[in-house]
MILO-16247 format. One record per residue (C-alpha): residue number from 1; chain; y negated, z negated, x negated. Coordinates in steps of 0.5 Angstrom, whole numbers, plus 500, padded with zeros to 3 digits. Example, Ala and Ser with C-alpha at 12.3 -4.5 7.8 and 13.67 -1.06 7.14 Angstrom:
<mises>
<mise 1 'A' <509 484 475>>
<mise 2 'A' <502 486 473>>
</mises>
This chain:
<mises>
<mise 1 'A' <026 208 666>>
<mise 2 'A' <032 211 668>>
<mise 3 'A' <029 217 672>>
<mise 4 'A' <026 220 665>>
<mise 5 'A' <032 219 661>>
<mise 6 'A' <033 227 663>>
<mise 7 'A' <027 229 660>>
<mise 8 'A' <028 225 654>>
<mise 9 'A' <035 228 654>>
<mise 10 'A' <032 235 654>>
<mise 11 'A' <026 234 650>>
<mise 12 'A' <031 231 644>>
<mise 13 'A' <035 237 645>>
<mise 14 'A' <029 242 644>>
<mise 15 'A' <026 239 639>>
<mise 16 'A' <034 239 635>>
<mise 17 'A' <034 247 637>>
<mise 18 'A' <027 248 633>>
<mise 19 'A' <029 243 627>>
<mise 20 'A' <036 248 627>>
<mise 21 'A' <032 255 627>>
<mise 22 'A' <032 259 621>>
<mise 23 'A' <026 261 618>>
<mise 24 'A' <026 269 617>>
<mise 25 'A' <021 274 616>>
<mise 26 'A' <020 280 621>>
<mise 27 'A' <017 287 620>>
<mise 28 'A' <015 291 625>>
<mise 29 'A' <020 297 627>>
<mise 30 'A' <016 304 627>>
<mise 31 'A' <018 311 630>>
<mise 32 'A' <016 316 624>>
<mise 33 'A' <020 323 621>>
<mise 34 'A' <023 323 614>>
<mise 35 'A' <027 329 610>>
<mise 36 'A' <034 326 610>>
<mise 37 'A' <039 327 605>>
<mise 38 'A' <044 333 605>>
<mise 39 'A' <050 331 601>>
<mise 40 'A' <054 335 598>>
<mise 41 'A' <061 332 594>>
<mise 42 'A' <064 334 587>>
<mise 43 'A' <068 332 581>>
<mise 44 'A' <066 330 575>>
<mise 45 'A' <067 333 568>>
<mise 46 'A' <066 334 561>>
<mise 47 'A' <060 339 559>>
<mise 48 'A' <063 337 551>>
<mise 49 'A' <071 338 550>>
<mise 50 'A' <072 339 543>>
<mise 51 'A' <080 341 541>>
<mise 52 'A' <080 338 533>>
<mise 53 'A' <084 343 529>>
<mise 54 'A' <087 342 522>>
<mise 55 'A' <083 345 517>>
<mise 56 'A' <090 346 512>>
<mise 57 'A' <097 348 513>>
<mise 58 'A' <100 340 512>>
<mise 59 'A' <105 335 515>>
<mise 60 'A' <101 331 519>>
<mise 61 'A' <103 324 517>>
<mise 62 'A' <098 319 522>>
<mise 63 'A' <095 320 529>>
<mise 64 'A' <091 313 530>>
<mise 65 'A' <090 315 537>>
<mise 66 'A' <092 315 544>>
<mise 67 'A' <090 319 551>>
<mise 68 'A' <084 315 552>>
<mise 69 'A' <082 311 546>>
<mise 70 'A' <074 310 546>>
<mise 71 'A' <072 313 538>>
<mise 72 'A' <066 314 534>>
<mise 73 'A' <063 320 530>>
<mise 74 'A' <066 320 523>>
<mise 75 'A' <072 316 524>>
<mise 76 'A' <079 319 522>>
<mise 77 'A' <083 320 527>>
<mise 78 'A' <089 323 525>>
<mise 79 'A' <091 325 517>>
<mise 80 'A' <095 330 514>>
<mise 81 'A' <100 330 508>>
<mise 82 'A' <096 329 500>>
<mise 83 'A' <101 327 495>>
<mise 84 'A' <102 333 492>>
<mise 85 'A' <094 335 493>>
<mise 86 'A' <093 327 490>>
<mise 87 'A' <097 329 484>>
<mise 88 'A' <093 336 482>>
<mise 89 'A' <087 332 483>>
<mise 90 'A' <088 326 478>>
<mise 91 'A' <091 332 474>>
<mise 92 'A' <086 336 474>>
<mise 93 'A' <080 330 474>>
<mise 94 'A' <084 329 466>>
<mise 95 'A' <084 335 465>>
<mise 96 'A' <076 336 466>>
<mise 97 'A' <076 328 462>>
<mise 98 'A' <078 331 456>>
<mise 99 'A' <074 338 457>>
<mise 100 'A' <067 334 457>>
<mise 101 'A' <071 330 451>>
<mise 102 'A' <071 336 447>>
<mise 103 'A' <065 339 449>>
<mise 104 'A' <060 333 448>>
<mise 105 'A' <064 334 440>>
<mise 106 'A' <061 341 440>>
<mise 107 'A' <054 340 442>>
<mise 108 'A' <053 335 437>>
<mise 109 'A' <056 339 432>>
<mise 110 'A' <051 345 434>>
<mise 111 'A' <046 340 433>>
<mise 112 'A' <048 338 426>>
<mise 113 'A' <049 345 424>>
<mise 114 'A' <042 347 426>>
<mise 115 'A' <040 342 422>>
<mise 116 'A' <044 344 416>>
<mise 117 'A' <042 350 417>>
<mise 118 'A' <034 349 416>>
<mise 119 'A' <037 345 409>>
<mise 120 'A' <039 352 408>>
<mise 121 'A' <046 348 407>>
<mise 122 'A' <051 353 412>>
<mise 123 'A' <049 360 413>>
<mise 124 'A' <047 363 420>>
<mise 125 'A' <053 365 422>>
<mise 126 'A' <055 359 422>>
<mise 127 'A' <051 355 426>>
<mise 128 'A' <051 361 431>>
<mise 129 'A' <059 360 432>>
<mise 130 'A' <058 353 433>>
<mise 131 'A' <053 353 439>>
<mise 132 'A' <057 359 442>>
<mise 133 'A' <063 354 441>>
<mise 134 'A' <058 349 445>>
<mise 135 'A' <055 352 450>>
<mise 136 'A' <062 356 452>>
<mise 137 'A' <066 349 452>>
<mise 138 'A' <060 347 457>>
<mise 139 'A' <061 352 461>>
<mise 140 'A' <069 351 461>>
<mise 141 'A' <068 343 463>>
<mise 142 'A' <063 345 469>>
<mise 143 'A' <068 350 472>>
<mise 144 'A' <074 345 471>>
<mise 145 'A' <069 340 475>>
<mise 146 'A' <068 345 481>>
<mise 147 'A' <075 347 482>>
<mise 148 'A' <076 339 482>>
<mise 149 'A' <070 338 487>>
<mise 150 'A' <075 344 491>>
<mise 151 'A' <081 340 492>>
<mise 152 'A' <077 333 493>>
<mise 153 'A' <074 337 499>>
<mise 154 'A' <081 340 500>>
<mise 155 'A' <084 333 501>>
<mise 156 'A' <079 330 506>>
<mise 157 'A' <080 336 510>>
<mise 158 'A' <086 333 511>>
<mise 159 'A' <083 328 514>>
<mise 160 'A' <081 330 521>>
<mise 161 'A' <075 326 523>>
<mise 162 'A' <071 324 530>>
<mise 163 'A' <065 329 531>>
<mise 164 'A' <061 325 535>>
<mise 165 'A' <062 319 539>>
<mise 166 'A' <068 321 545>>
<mise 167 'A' <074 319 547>>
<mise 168 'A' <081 322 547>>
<mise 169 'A' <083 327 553>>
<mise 170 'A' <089 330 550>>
<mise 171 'A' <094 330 544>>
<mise 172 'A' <097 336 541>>
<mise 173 'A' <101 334 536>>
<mise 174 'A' <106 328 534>>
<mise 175 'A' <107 325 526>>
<mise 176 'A' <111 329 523>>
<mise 177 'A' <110 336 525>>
<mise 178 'A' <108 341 520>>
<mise 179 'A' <102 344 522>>
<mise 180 'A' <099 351 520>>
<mise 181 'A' <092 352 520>>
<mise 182 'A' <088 352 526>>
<mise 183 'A' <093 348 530>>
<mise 184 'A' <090 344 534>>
<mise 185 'A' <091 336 534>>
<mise 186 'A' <087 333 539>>
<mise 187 'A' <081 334 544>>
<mise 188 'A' <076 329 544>>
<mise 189 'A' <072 329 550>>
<mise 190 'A' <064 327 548>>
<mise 191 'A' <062 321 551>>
<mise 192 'A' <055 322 554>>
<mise 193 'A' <057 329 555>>
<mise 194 'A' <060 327 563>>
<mise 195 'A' <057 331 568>>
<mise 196 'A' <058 334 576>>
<mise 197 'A' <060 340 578>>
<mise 198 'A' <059 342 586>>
<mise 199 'A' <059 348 589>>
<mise 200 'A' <052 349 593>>
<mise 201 'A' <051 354 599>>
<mise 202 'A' <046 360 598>>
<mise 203 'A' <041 356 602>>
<mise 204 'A' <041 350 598>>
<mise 205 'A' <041 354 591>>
<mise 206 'A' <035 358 593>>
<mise 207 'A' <030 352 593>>
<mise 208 'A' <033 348 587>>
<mise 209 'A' <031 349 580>>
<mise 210 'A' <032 347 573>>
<mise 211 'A' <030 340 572>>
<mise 212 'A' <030 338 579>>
<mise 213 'A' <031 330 580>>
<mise 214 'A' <037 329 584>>
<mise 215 'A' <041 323 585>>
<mise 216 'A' <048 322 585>>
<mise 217 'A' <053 317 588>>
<mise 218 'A' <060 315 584>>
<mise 219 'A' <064 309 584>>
<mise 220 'A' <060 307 590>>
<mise 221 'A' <053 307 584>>
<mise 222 'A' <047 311 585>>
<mise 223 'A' <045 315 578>>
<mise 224 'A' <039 319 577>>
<mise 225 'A' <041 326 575>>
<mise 226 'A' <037 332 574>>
<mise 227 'A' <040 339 575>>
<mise 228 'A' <042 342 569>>
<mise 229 'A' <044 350 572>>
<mise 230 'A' <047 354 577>>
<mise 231 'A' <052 360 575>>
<mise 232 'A' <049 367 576>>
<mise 233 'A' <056 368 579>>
<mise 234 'A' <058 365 587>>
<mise 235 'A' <065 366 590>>
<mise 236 'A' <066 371 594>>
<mise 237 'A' <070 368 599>>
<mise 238 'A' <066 361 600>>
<mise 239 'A' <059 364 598>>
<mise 240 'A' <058 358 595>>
<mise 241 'A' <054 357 587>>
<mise 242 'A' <057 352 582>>
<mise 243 'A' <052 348 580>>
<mise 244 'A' <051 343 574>>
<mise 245 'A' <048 336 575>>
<mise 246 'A' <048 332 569>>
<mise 247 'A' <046 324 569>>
<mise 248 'A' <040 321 566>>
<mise 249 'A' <044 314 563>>
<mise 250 'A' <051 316 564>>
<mise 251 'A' <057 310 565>>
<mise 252 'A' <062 309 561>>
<mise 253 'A' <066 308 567>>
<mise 254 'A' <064 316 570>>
<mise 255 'A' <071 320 568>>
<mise 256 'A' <073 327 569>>
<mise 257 'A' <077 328 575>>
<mise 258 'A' <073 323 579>>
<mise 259 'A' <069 325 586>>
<mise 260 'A' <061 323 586>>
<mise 261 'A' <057 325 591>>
<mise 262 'A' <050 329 590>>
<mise 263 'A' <045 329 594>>
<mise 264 'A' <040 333 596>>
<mise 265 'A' <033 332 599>>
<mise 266 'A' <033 336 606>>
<mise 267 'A' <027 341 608>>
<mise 268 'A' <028 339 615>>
<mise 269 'A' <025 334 618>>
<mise 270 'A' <028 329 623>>
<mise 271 'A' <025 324 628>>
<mise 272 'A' <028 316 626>>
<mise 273 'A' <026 309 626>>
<mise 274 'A' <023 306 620>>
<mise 275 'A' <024 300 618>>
<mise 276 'A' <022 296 611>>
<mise 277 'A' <030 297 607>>
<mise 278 'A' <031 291 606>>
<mise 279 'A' <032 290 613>>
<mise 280 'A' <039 293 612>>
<mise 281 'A' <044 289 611>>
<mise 282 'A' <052 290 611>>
<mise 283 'A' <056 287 615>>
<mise 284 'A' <064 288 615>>
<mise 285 'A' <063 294 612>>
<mise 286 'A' <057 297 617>>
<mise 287 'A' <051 297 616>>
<mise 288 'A' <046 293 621>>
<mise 289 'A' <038 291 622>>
<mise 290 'A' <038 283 625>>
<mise 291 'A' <032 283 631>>
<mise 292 'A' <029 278 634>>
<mise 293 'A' <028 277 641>>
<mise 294 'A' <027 270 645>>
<mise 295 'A' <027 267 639>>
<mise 296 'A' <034 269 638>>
<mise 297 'A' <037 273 632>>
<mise 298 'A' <040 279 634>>
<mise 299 'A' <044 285 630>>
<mise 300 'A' <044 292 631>>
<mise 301 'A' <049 298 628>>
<mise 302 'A' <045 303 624>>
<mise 303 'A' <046 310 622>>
<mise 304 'A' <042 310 614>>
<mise 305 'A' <038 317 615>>
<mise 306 'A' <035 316 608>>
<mise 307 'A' <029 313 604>>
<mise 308 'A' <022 314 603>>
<mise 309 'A' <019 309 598>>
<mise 310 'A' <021 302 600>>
<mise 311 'A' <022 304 608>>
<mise 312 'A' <029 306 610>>
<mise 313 'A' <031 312 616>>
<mise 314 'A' <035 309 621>>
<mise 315 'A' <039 312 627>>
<mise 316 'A' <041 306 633>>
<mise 317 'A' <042 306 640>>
<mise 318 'A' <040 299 640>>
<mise 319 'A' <034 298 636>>
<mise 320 'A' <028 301 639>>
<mise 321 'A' <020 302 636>>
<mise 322 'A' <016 296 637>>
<mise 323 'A' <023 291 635>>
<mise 324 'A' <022 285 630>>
<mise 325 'A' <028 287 624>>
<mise 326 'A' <028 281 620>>
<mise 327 'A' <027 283 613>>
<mise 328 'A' <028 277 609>>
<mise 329 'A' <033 271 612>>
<mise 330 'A' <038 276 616>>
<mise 331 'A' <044 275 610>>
<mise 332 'A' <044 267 612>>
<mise 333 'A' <044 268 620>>
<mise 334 'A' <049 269 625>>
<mise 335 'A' <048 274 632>>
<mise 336 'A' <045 269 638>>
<mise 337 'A' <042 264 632>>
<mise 338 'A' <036 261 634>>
<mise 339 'A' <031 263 628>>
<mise 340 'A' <024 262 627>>
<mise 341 'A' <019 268 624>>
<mise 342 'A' <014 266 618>>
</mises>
């Protein structure tokens, strides 16, 4: 019985290496072409930057906001002093009270005078005098209402409101300040309204157009975008074109100043591995496909030329077309890992 101890020993080593294995999913690498991105890197900006202004010659009383402030359309973001304007108003409101008093007196008396003159109790004349007096207090209470309209409409322009939905780039002015007409307050930078500017080569603007779908890369995120126009206008020195891209769900995290790249489908062609995407996988910030060979997991540094569907374009020095890239599974292994395709 000792002599086959050696093989029991073996085969209870094998049999523990085949119960270790990890199960994974391959596919097969394939040699294939694909236009690769060109990648052009911009800045971001606002399309939409409104420098509210004061409408009225007034101290500014209040500034509700501060640089960077999220506010939404309608709301007040800074008033101006009204307490004179307040005064005439409650004035002028009395005023119009006691005019309507005496025009409502008036008409009725219009009305009795008619009837007294069908009784042939009052003469024409004095009928006639009673309706002028009526219609000409009538006309007085409508232009005391519409002057009163004027100043409430005077009072709320003291109140300088959110146009849309924004957020707050800049203050012009503190509480305090007397402010003329036209001054401005604060500029307010629509929300929803941020979009890439980059400068393209003549090459590319040539075969871009107006609605085209691109992709974006900012914050480390994908957005889809779309181009929204190129300037008529190039630099002299550079030769390249300005060109708008806006995005189709912008974030709320995308602020102006930030870098995003845009990126461009190539019109040429290049030769590269094609692999399922799901394939690649990060690793201490490199991109890498795990392999299977001898039933080992083995890794491979990539070079991402771009995508074409659910297949990825690879560049590598090690990865060769015929290879098993493991496709689900490799983000649990290790390099020289016993793994066991499904």
């Amino acid at each position: 019985m000792i002599r086959f101890l050696p093989i029991l020993l073996l085969l209870s080593t094998a049999h523990i290496i085949a119960a270790d294995a990890a199960p994974v999913v391959t596919t097969i690498v394939k040699n294939g072409s694909i236009r690769p991105n060109e990648t052009y890197v911009g800045s971001l900006r606002y399309s939409t930057l409104s420098k509210l202004s004061a409408q009225s010659a007034a101290v500014l009383e209040t500034i509700a906001v501060d640089v960077g402030d999220r506010v939404k359309a309608g709301q007040i973001l800074a008033t101006q002093d009204h307490a004179i304007l307040s005064a005439n108003i409650a004035a002028k409101a009395a005023e119009l009270k006691k005019s309507r008093a005496s025009d409502e007196q008036a008409r009725k008396d219009a009305e009795r005078y008619k009837v007294l003159l069908a009784q042939n109790s009052v003469s024409e004349q004095t009928y006639e005098q009673s309706r002028l007096k009526a219609i000409e207090l009538a006309a007085q209470s409508e232009a005391l209402g519409a002057q009163l309209k004027a100043l409430e409409i005077e009072k709320e322009k003291r109140s300088i409101r959110a146009p849309f939905d924004g957020v707050v780039a800049e203050k012009h002015a503190s509480a305090g300040d007397y402010l003329s007409a036209g001054a401005g307050v604060i500029s307010l930078a629509k929300t929803d309204s941020i979009e890439l500017g980059v400068y393209l080569p003549a090459a590319t603007v040539s075969r871009i157009e107006k609605g085209m779908k691109v992709d974006v890369n900012a914050l480390g995120e994908d957005y889809a975008a779309k181009i929204a126009g190129v300037s008529p206008r190039g630099d002299a020195s550079s030769r390249l074109f300005l060109t708008r891209v806006v995005f189709d769900k912008p974030s709320a995290k995308l602020l102006e100043g930030m870098e995003a790249t845009l990126k461009i489908v190539s019109q040429k062609s290049e030769n590269a591995l094609l692999v399922d995407r799901d394939a690649v996988v990060s690793r201490f910030g490199n991109d890498v496909v795990f392999y299977v060979e001898n039933g080992v997991a083995q890794s491979a540094s990539v070079e991402i030329l771009g995508y074409d569907g659910q297949n990825a374009a690879l560049k590598s020095a090690t990865l060769k077309e015929g290879m098993r890239a493991i496709v689900k599974g490799a983000e649990r292994i290790a390099p020289n890992q016993s793994v066991k395709p499904l």
